[in-house]
Structures are given as C-alpha cells and as structure tokens.
N, C-alpha and C positions, 0 to 999 in steps of 0.2 A: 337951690338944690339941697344943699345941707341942712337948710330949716326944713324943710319938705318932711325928706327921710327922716329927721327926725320927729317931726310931728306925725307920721306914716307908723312906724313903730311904735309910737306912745299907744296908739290910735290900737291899734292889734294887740298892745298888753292889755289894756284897758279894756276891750271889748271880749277878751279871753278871760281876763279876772272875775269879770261879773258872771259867767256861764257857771263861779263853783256854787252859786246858789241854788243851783237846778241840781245839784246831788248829794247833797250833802254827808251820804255815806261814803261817797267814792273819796271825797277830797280832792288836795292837791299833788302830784306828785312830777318827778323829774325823771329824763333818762338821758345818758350821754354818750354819744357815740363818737370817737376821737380813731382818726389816722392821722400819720408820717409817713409821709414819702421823702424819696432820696432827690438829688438837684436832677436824676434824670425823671423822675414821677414814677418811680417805682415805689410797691408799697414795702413800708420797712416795719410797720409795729400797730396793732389796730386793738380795739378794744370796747363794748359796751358795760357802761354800769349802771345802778340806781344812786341819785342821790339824794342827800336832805334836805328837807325846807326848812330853812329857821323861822323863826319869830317871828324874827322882826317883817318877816313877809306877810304878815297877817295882818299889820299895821299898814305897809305900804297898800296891800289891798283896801282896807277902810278909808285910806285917802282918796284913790282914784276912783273908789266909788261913790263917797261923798262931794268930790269937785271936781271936775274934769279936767280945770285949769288950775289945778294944787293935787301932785307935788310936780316939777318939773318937767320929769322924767317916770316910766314904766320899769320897764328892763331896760338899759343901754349898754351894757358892755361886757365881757369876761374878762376877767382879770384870775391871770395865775401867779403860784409861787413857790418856794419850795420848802415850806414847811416852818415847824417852831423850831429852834435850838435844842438840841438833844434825842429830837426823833429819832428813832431809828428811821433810815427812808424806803426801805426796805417792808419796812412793817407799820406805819403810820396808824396811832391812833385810829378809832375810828369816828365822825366826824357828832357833834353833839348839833341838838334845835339852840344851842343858848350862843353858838358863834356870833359877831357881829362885824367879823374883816377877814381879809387873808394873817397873816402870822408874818409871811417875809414875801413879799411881793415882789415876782421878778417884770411882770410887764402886764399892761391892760390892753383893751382896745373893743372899738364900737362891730356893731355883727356888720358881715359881710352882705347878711340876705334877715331879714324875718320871715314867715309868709305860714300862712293857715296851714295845717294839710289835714287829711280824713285818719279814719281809725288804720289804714292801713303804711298811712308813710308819706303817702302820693300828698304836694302841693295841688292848693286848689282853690278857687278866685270867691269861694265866700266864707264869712265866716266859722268857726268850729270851736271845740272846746281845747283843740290839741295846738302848740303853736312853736314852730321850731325857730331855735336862733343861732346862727352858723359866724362864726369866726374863725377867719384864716390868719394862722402867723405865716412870717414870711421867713426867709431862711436867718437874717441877722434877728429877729424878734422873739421873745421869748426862751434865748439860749439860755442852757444850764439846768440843772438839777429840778423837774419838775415834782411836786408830792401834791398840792390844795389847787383847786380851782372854786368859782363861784361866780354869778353873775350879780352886777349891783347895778341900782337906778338908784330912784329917788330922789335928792339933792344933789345927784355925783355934780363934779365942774365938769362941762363940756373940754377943758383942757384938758386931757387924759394925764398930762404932767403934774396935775393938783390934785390931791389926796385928799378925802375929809373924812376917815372913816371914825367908827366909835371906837373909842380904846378903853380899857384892852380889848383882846380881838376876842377872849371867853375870859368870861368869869361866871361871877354871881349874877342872874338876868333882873337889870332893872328897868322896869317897864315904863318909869319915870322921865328916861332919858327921852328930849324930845330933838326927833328925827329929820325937822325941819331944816336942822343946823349943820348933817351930815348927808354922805351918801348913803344907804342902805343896802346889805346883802339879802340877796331875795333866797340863796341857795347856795350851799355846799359840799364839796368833795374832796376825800382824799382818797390816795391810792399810791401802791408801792409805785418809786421811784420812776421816773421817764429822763433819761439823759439827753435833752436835745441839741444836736448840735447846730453852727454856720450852715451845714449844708443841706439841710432839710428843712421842709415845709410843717405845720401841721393844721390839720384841721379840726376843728370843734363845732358837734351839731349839739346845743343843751334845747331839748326836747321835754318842753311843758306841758303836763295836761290837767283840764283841772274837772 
C-alpha cells in the first residue's frame, strides 16, 4: 500500500511537470490554502496565499523528465518551521528563488491526498495542469511558532526523521551543487507568525499549477 501511494503521487507530479511545456509564458506557480480547527472542528484561523518556486525546482523538473526512474521522489511531503533566528515573526522576510531548506524546522510529513483538479478547484479522475497536495497535522504535530513552510521531494529519505537538506538553507546560489545527494525544496513560504497549539488540528492544501 505504501509503495503504491507513493509511486501514485510521483506518477501525478511527474505527469503535472511536463504539462509546463505547453505554456511557457504562464509558468510555474503555487497557492496555499491553510485552516486550524479547535479539538471540537471549529474553525479558528484560515488563510490563502501565493508562494515561491525556487530553483532548485527547475532542476528537479529536468530530472523527472529526463528519467522517470531518477530522482526518487516528485513532491512527497510539507515540511514546516519557524523561521531564522532573529526574525521578527511577526513580520518575516519575504521569501527569495535562491532558498534551498527550511531555516528551523519544527516537523514534516507525507500529503494526506494528491489528486488532479480542473481550473475551478473541483478534484477530478484525469489528468490536468493544476495539482493539489493536502497535508494534515494532527493536534501533537507541528506545535509551536509556525513562520516558513515548503514542500520537498527529490532524494528526501522516506524516514520523515532523516534530514538531508542543502546547507545553508540561502545564500550565494550554486547551481553546482548536485541534488542527487539531498532532498530538494520544490517551493516556499513565509508568513507572519501561526501559534499552534496541542489542541488543534491544521490543514495544508499547496495547490500547484504549471
């Protein structure tokens, strides 16, 4: 079942990556739609934003469409955290193409759902250019001080508990460094502070189109 789903999602990045060639003026672009609910499913805090594609996603696209069986992984997970040291969190940078990690990473995890949907939102059983990826934390996952999110494929380990990102998480971009050896950020966000506590849920739709 676990091989499945994830050869099932590789399969939907991968067939979503290649559709950015049919536009090439539109591009690639992201949107994220994020609620918290209370432990009764009340809603307590919701929000859409736009965010950025780094780089290094332009690379992982040249992989999966050069070998279907290289690199690993597509998109597999969102991983958040709560920013650099000295943030303000309140008022967070705003997020560069040259990132390559989180900063301070409080917890990752594989999506909940992938699945096509059309220009309007609605899931739908063939392929598209548009591709939503949903991740739920649960009330102990993802506590504390939220600022960056982003999702990573690539080489990630399937242990969500092993790390292999590029360090540092921005600098100077060297186009050098090879990707094989890491996981890869496909995209990222920041935004003023999210407090989450034990007793809330949250959920993450990152909504790709290319």
């Amino acid at each position: 079942m676990y091989r499945e789903a994830i050869s099932k999602a590789k399969t939907i990045f991968s067939a979503a990556l290649c559709n950015i060639y049919k536009d090439k003026t539109q591009g690639l672009k992201g949107d994220v739609f994020l609620r918290m609910r209370n432990s009764k499913g009340e809603l307590e805090y919701e929000w859409e934003r736009r965010n950025l594609v780094v780089k290094d996603a332009s690379i992982l696209i040249a992989r999966l469409v050069k070998d279907n069986q290289e690199p690993p992984f597509g998109s597999f997970a969102l991983a958040i955290g709560s920013g650099d040291v000295g943030w303000d969190p309140m008022n967070p940078p705003a997020p560069t193409d040259t990132q390559r990690a989180l900063y301070s990473e409080i917890s990752r995890k594989t999506f909940a759902s992938t699945s096509f949907v059309d220009a309007g939102g609605t899931p739908v059983a063939y392929p598209t250019n548009i591709v939503d990826f949903q991740t739920i934390f649960s009330e102990s996952e993802a506590v504390g001080p939220l600022v960056e999110m982003g999702l990573i494929g690539g080489n990630v380990d399937s242990n969500l508990s092993v790390k292999n990102s590029v360090s540092p998480p921005n600098g100077p971009y060297d186009p050098t460094v090879d990707l094989t050896a890491f996981e890869t950020l496909i995209n990222y966000l920041t935004f003023p502070v999210i407090n989450k506590p034990a007793t809330s849920t949250l959920e993450i739709v990152w909504r790709l189109t290319f």
